[in-house]
N, C-alpha and C positions, 0 to 999 in steps of 0.2 A: 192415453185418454180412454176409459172405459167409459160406454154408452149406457152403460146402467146407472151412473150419477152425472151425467152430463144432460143440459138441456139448449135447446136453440131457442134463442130469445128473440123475434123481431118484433119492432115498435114501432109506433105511429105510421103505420102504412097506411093511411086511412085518406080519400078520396080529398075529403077537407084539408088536410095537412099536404096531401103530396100534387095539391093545383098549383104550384108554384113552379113547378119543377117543368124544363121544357118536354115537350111530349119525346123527343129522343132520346133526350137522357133519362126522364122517368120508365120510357119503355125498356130501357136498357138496363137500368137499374133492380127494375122487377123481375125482369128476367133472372139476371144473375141471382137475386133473390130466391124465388124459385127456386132455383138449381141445388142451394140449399139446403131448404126445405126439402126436396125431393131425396138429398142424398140422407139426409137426418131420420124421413120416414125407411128407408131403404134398410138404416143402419140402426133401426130401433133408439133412437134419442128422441125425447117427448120434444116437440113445439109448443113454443107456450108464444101469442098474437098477447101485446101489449097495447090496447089504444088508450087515447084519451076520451074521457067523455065526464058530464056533468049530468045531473039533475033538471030540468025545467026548469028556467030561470037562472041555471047556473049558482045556488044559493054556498056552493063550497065556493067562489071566487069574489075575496074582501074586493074593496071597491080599494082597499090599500096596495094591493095586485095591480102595480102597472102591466105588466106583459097581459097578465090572463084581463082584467078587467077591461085592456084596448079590445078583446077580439067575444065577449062577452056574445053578440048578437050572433055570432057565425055558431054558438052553442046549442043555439035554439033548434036547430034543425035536426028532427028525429034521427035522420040519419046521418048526425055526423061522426059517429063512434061505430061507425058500419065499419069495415075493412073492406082494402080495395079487391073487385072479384079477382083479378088473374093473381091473386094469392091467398085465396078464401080457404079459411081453415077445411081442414076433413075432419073427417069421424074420429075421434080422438085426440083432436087436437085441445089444446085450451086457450083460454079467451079470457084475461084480466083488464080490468077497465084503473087505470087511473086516474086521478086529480092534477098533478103538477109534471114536472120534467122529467122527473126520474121515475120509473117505472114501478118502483117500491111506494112512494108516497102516494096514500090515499086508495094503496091496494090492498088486493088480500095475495098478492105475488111472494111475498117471503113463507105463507103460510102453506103456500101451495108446491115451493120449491122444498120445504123441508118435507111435507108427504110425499116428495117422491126422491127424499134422499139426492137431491142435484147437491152437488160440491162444484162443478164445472157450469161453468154459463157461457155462453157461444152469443154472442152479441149483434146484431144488425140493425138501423133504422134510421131515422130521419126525422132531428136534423141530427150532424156530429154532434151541433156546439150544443144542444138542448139534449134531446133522448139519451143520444150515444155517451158524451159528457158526466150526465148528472147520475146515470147509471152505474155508468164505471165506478165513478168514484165512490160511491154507497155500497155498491157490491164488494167491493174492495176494500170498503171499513168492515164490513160482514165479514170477511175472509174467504170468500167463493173465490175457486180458482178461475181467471176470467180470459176467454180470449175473443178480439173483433173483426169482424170481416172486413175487412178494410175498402172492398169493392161491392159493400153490399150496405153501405152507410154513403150520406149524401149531406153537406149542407149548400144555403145559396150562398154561401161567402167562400172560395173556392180555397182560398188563401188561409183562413182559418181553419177548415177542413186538412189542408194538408200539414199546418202545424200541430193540428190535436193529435191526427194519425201519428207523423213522424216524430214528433216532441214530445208530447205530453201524456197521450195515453200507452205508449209502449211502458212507462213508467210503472205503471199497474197492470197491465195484461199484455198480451202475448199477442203478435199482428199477422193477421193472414191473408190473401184474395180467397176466394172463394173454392177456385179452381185447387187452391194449396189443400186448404181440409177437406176439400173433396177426395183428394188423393190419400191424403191418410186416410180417409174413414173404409174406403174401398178397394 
């Protein structure tokens, strides 16, 4: 895995999205997070922070959008396409904003990932069955080589999470904790 077309992708880490999460396991979570990011900037692999966010009013979300059109008012809030501070990007990091589940739609992330020659995507976020999920599998029609941190993604359905891990997403990408690519990269 060379660090010159690899990049670390985490998603929806953002304050709004990650209140669900118990404060032990989300502090736990970030952390590992972190750990990361920290070894990605060490090892010269770009971070590229994937949030969600809309427009005022939310005007990209039909009102035919059951998922997005329930949570339409929680949009409104300036700051909910913030990232959360104890993984606030640095100086060089990037910061793509999308529309729907997958990290590709509604972004300018594919446009961004070919200027910097990424062939590998390194994957993290929250939730599996949303971000992590709809990612994979679009990445994966793209033909990006892909792999997911398997301790570094979270969903609230505990059960589903360990079936996309173990069953589903090994199918398309390659499964790691955190601590594992850490040790390759270092």
């Amino acid at each position: 895995m060379s660090s010159s077309n690899t990049a670390l992708i985490v998603m929806d880490l953002q304050p709004a999205i990650l209140g669900g999460i118990p404060e032990t396991s989300l502090n736990a979570l970030l952390s590992r997070i972190k750990k990361a990011i920290e070894a990605a900037h060490r090892n010269k692999i770009k971070v590229i922070y994937v949030a969600l966010s809309f427009r005022p009013g939310a005007p990209e979300v039909s009102a035919d959008n059951s998922f997005f059109n329930a949570a339409r008012q929680r949009f409104d809030n300036p700051q909910f396409g913030a990232i959360h501070p104890d993984v606030t990007p640095k100086v060089g990091d990037i910061v793509v904003y999308k529309k729907r589940f997958s990290a590709f739609t509604g972004s300018d992330l594919e446009v961004v990932l070919r200027g910097l020659n990424a062939k590998h995507l390194i994957l993290a976020g929250v939730s599996t069955s949303g971000v992590v999920l709809s990612t994979t599998r679009e990445a994966a029609d793209k033909d990006y080589q892909l792999s997911i941190l398997t301790d570094g993604c979270y969903d609230a359905d505990e059960e589903v999470h360990c079936v996309l891990i173990t069953k589903v997403l090994p199918k398309q990408a390659q499964m790691l904790s955190i601590d594992e690519w850490c040790e390759r990269l270092d």
